[in-house]
C-alpha positions, 0 to 999 in steps of 0.5 A: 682825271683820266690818266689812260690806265685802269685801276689795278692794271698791270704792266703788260708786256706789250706796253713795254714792248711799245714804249721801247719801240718809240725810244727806239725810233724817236730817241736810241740812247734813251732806249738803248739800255730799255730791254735789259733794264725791264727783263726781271725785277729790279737789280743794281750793281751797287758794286763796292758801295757797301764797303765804302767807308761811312762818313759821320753826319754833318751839317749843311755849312759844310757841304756849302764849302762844295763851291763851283764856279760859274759864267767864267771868262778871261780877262782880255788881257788874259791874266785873269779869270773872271767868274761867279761863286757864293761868299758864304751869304749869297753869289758875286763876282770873284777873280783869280790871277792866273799867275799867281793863283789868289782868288779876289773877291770883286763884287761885295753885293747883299743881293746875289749876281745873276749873271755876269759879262766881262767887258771887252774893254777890260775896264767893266763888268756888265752885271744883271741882278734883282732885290730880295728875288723879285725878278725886277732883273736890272742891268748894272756896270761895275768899273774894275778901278773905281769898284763902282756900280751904276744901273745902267736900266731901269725896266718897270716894275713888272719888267725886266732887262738882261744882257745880249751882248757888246761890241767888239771894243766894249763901249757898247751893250746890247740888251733886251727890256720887257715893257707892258708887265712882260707882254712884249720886249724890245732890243736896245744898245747903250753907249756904255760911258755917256748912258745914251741909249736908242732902240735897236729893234721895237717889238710891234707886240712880238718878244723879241730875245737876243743873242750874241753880236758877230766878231765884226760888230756888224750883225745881232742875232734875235730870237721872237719866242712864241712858246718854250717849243718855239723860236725864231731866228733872225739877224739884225743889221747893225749897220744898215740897220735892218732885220730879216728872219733866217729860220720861222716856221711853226713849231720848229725851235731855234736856240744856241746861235754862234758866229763864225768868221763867215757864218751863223751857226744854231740849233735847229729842230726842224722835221726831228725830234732832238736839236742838229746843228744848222749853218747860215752864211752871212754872205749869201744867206744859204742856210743849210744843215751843217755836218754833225761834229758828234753822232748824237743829238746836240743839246747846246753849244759854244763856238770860240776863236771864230768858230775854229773851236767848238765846245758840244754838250750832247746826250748820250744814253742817261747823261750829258757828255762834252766834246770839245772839236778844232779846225786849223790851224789848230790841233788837239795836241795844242792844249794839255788835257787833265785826267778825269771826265771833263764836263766842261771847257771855256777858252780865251777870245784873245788867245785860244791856246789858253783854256779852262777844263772841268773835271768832275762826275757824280762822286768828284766836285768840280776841278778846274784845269789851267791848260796853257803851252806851257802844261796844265795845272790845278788851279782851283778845286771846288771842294773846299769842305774837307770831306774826302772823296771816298765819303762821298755817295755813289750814283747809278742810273736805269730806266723804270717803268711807269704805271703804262710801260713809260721807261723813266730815266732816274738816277739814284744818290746811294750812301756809302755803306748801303747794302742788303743788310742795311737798308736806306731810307729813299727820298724822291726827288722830282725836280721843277720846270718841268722842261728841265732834267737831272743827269748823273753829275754831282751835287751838294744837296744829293750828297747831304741828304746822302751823308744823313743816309738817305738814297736820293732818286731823280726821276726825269718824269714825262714832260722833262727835256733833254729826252727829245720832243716827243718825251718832253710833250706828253704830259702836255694837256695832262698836269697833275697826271702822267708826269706825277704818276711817274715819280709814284711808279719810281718809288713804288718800283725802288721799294722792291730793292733790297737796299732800299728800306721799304718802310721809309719813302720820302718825296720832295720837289721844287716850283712844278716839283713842288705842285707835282708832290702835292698832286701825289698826296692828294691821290696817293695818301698811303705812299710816302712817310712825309714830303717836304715841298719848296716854292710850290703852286696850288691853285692854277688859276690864282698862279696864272693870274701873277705870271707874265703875259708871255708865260700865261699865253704859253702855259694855256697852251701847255696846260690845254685850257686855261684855268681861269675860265674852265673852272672844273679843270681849274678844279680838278688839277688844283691841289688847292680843292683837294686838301681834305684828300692829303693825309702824308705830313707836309714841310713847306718852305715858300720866298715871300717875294715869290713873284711866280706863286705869291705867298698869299696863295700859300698862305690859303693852302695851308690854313686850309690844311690847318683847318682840316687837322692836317699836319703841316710846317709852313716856313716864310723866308724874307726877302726870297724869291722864287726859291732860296738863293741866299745861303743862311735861307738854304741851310735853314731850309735843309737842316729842317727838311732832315729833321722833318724827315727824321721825325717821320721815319718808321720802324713798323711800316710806311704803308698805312693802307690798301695795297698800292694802286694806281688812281684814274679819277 
């Protein structure tokens, strides 16, 4: 494969010099720090890590006890918080009294909630879930008295049913439903007590998605997705019942819409490479750019008391931030704030002077703030494991250079302790998607695998998002090229560190993660000591074939051709053909129920590396899906990927081979 480099080529400064212009143009806080952090070898301040104190190694159990929580609202009433969390086995509905502070499990399912909504009504929870990760996404009601649950849909086999929103008074539940094995999705409500359910909006082949419902019950935003880099937005009138489009145009995507008490608020990114936020007045239908609440590109928000609060997530330099902006009546001074870096915040629909703020950074698990007039308390901390906050690992974060001058956003995990006199061992993490990212927050997996004295690296490879458009493109047309090399550059560039231990590199990666690891080995066999892959993809014609329609029509566009009519392609982006090139010890770990990548593609691969001689363990989880959701299944899944590369490390030297290049096929 072409992969727009010559064999053995440097870094010549003027590819430096390019790739820093373009961040400079299209995107000023990732180039920002791109100058300082390419002028000489590679230095990190690791500040006071090597006096930190060492904490023994513990099990995955117990940093399972980092338990955060997640979709938190309040009860209408406002005397609950209502919210997502594991139970040890899998994630259900939990509730905290706020006066009292004791947490309640509600919910007591074998299988995990996905999503969760509290009724307006207070008398419901709206809850979407599915059977040992098959994806059939269903919709179900629990009543709070009777702690019963009825399924309220009943989407195909090949379908799925999610929750858009409800009518102001709670007896009514907007929700979408695929049909035709996800090749189109219509709009539907549901009288929440008698069952009766009647078509808000019919497809007419489009896939059609949903958002929220105006405080007045009166509009419904729609969305018709047309690929991951494009959506439009429209409105439905409930009560005249008809639909109009407020934004369509190719290529422009819209996302995030929010209703004030006039207006329809969304992300919009039109003629730009990053999101700004967009305004559509309901009355007049005037659509126009509205003012810029913060100074950088917007990456989602939420808009609470009719739009007089707004809560922004935007990314400045190498991490997400949150800003939290008030319009009258109310005043900032209004709500008591923690100390600490807030990370998130969520108010009540019924009294906005009640609020919940997260505290939290790459070493401080969750926190979460109580703030009413009356002041501000702790009311539930997520670190529920016992490790003190000194114990736990440190991160940094720079821009590397890839294989042609790309700077690269990658954080690093580092255990306490690491120094220049001792060395840690790396592991590269390259996470899925791959339109997603990895910031420098905190998590439970960085921190086992630092807490066995690992260093974890996180390179957002070409092709993530939160980076603008431009970077989240390039490696369209290119699988199992750029955005591979990149994650090779990173560790090839960290090997130079004098922490690092150079003779002990490790990979690992998750869904497109996954499918970027095995890339790496199959064209760079002398790199890593042992990778470890869950969920990944092998063969690209076989993975198209048991995806929905919609994700098919999107990632031949992606991919630039599709892989079951072009044969070679299929052939040369396929790690599957190129087992007999992978000689690095392989770990991996695959949901039967996958219904992204079936087992059965998996099951190929490895006989074929069985075949071959190579060394390869091959775990099948039951009931597991598209990754492991259930927590026996994760911890088994972690102790064994430490083990794996315990087992594999080296005292003599990792690189086996010629000195390092990279490869243009």
């Amino acid at each position: 494969m072409p992969l727009r480099t010559r064999r053995d080529q440097p870094l010549a400064p003027f590819r430096i010099l390019k790739w820093w212009l373009i961040g400079l143009l299209l995107y000023p806080p990732l180039a920002s720090g791109a100058a300082q952090q390419f002028a000489g070898p590679a230095t990190i301040d690791l500040g006071d890590i090597p006096s930190r104190p060492v904490p023994p190694q513990w099990p995955f159990s117990r940093f399972f006890k980092l338990n955060p929580l997640n979709a938190m609202a309040f009860s209408p009433d406002n005397r609950r918080l209502f919210f997502i969390r594991s139970d040890g086995h899998v994630d259900n509905v939990f509730a905290i009294d706020l006066a009292s502070g004791k947490m309640t499990q509600i919910t007591h399912y074998d299988e995990p909630v996905l999503v969760m909504v509290v009724g307006n009504s207070g008398r419901d929870l709206f809850l979407v879930r599915d059977e040992g990760g098959n994806e059939h996404y269903t919709i179900y009601r629990h009543d709070l008295t009777s702690e019963k649950t009825t399924a309220l849909t009943a989407p195909g086999k090949k379908d799925m049913s999610w929750i858009c929103d409800q009518s102001p008074d709670g007896k009514t539940l907007y929700y979408g439903e695929s049909r035709g094995h996800r090749a189109s999705s219509d709009l539907w409500r549901i009288d929440v007590d008698s069952g009766e359910r009647k078509m808000v909006l019919a497809s007419q082949g489009r896939l059609l998605e949903c958002g929220p419902v105006s405080p007045d019950g009166r509009y419904l935003v729609f969305y018709q997705y047309i690929e991951n880099n494009e959506r439009h937005i429209g409105l439905v009138d409930l009560k005249e019942k008809r639909h109009w489009y407020v934004f369509r145009r190719a290529q422009v995507n819209n996302s995030d819409a929010n209703f004030s008490a006039d207006s329809l608020y969304f992300l919009n990114a039109w003629r730009t490479d990053h999101f700004y936020l967009w305004r559509y007045r309901l009355d007049s239908g005037e659509l126009t750019p509205a003012p810029a609440p913060i100074r950088y590109p917007i990456q989602s928000f939420t808009l609470w008391d009719a739009g007089r609060i707004g809560v922004f997530y935007y990314r400045a330099g190498l991490a997400t931030h949150t800003a939290v902006r008030v319009r009258p009546p109310h005043n900032p001074a209004q709500w008591q704030l923690p100390k600490g870096n807030i990370v998130d915040a969520i108010f009540s629909d019924t009294d906005p002077r009640l609020a919940i703020f997260v505290v939290s950074d790459a070493t401080t698990p969750d926190r979460y703030y109580l703030s009413t007039p009356d002041g501000v308390t702790l009311l539930y901390d997520a670190n529920e494991s016992g490790i003190a906050p000194e114990q736990f690992a440190e991160a940094r974060s720079l821009l590397i250079p890839s294989f042609d001058g790309l700077p690269v956003p990658t954080h690093l995990f580092i255990p306490n302790g690491t120094s220049k006199d001792n060395p840690r061992p790396l592991i590269v993490w390259v996470h899925g998607g791959p339109e997603t990212y990895i910031d420098p927050e905190f998590s439970s997996y960085f921190q086992f695998l630092a807490n066995h004295g690992y260093i974890v690296a996180t390179p957002n490879a070409r092709g993530s998002s939160g980076f603008g458009k431009w970077y989240a493109m390039l490696d369209d047309h290119d699988w199992c090229g750029g955005h591979v090399n990149d994650s090779v550059a990173v560790a090839e560039y960290l090997k130079k560190l004098d922490f690092v231990d150079r003779r002990n590199i490790f990979i690992f990666g998750e869904s497109f993660g996954g499918y970027s690891v095995l890339c790496a080995l199959t064209r760079y066999p002398d790199v890593f000591n042992a990778a470890v892959v869950f969920s990944p993809l092998a063969e690209l014609a076989s993975f198209l074939n048991s995806l929905a329609d919609y994700a098919e029509r999107y990632l031949v566009l992606q991919m630039g051709f599709d892989p079951r009519k072009n044969r070679w392609q299929n052939w040369l982006r396929s790690p599957y053909y190129h087992a007999d090139k992978i000689h690095t010890p392989l770990q991996i770990h695959h949901g039967k129920n996958d219904f992204r990548i079936p087992v059965r593609q998996i099951d190929a691969f490895v006989a074929r590396l069985r075949a071959l001689g190579r060394e390869v363990e091959y775990y099948v989880y039951e009931n597991e899906g598209h990754g492991l959701m259930k927590f026996e299944n994760e911890a088994k899944a972690y102790e064994r990927m430490i083990d794996f590369f315990g087992r594999h490390r080296s005292s003599t030297g990792a690189n086996k081979g010629a000195p390092f290049s990279f490869r243009a096929e």
